[in-house]
C-alpha angles and dihedrals in degrees: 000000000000110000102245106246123267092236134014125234089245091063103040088053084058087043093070095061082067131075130195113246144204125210089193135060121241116198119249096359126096124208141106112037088359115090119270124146117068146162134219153062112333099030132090118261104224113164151333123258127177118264127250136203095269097036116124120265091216085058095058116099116233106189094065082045096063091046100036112031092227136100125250127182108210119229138225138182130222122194151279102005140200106269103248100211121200109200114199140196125210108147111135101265085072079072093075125104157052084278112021125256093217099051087046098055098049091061090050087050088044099056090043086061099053094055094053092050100045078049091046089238106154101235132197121206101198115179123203142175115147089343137012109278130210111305132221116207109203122185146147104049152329093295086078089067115081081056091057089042078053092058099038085065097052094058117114131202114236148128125022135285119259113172101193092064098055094045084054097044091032086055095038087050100036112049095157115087119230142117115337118191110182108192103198154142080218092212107152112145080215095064124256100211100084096050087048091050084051106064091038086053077050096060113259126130110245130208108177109212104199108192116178138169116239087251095053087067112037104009115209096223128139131185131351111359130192091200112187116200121252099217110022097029094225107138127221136197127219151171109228130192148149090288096041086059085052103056089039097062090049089051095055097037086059093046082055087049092051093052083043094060088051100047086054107046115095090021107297124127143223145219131186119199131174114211090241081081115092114255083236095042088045095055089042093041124038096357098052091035091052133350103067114296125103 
């Protein structure tokens, strides 16, 4: 049976009207709510995208007008730019849910994608789990993306988070600062909030992505439980009731408060989503109010 596909054309048509923005400068690269996209003599055509309402008028090209009836802004590309990182997560507690995380969180990957290429942002998908995985560098158009939706696919749950290890790999292989979007359930028994703190102290641009299952939040469980670990495969045994739920969702809401703080501090940003939004109301709510996109 054909996959059915991460995002559907309706939604990527509606995807061209965003752009991924920065809130910081980075010396000597140009990007985000710097200028970037130009045309005219002396600078590189790279690609078409449809016109909006705002668009200017130099930049339309004609010539398609006259054939097609419909109206093209021509794109060009300045460099260098600010590296556009996709972090994502696909340990094996990403698995978990009515609709899975990790699903979930490569179409949000996926449409994230899209916007930076429509917009010739150079963009990076870099899956992790206990380690970095293999790396797909994506750039010059939206012709790049059925590739990335390719390997977006391919792409496999396993292992367990461990976010000290990728702030140490992720510094060591990625020396460059620029614009760094973790999309997570930022589960790690460790704590993910140091490391975080650490490539924002380095110098990157966050956006925190926090992506959790209904159940992750307010379980519906009820009585004597035998609970296995995702991730790590120990089992636990509990007593749950209405109070322990309780207690349970405060717990998690001021973990989300914890990676929040983070995410804010030096000028980064944070969004929480549960999977129960949908993947369209997620990038033209949250995300566009407040986790990069305009």
């Amino acid at each position: 049976m054909k996959p059915q596909p991460l995002i559907d054309s309706a939604l990527l048509e509606k995807l061209e009207r965003l752009a991924i923005r920065w809130q910081k400068s980075f010396p000597g690269l140009v990007g985000g709510h710097n200028i970037s996209h130009f045309a005219g003599s002396g600078q590189e055509f790279l690609d078409h995208r449809q016109f909006h309402h705002g668009d200017d008028l130099r930049a339309v090209n004609w010539r398609a007008y006259l054939r097609l009836e419909k109206l093209f802004l021509k794109m060009f590309q300045v460099e260098p730019r600010i590296p556009v990182r996709i972090l994502l997560d696909c340990s094996n507690s990403m698995t978990t849910g009515a609709v899975s995380k990790f699903d979930y969180a490569r179409k949000l990957a996926a449409a994230l994608c899209y916007v930076g290429l429509v917009r010739l942002d150079t963009i990076c998908i870099q899956p992790f789990g206990s380690h970095l995985g293999d790396s797909f560098l994506c750039g010059g158009g939206r012709h790049r993306f059925i590739p990335a939706v390719n390997f977006l696919q391919d792409l496999k749950p396993s292992g367990r988070t461990d976010y000290f290890q990728i702030a140490r790999e992720f510094i060591s292989t990625y020396p460059q600062r620029g614009l760094l979007m973790i999309i997570s359930d930022f589960l790690d028994d460790s704590g993910c909030e140091r490391p975080l703190q650490y490539l924002s102290d380095f110098g990157h641009e966050l956006v925190l992505v926090q992506v959790w299952a209904g159940e992750d939040r307010e379980p519906s469980w009820e009585g004597q439980l035998d609970l296995t670990d995702a991730e790590t495969g120990e089992k636990l045994e509990i007593g749950f009731d209405d109070a322990s739920r309780r207690n349970y969702v405060e717990a998690f809401d001021a973990y989300s408060r914890d990676i929040q703080k983070v995410g804010l501090r030096n000028g980064g940003r944070y969004v929480g989503i549960s999977t129960d939004t949908t993947i369209e109301d997620a990038i033209f709510g949250p995300l566009a109010q407040f986790g990069g996109l305009e």
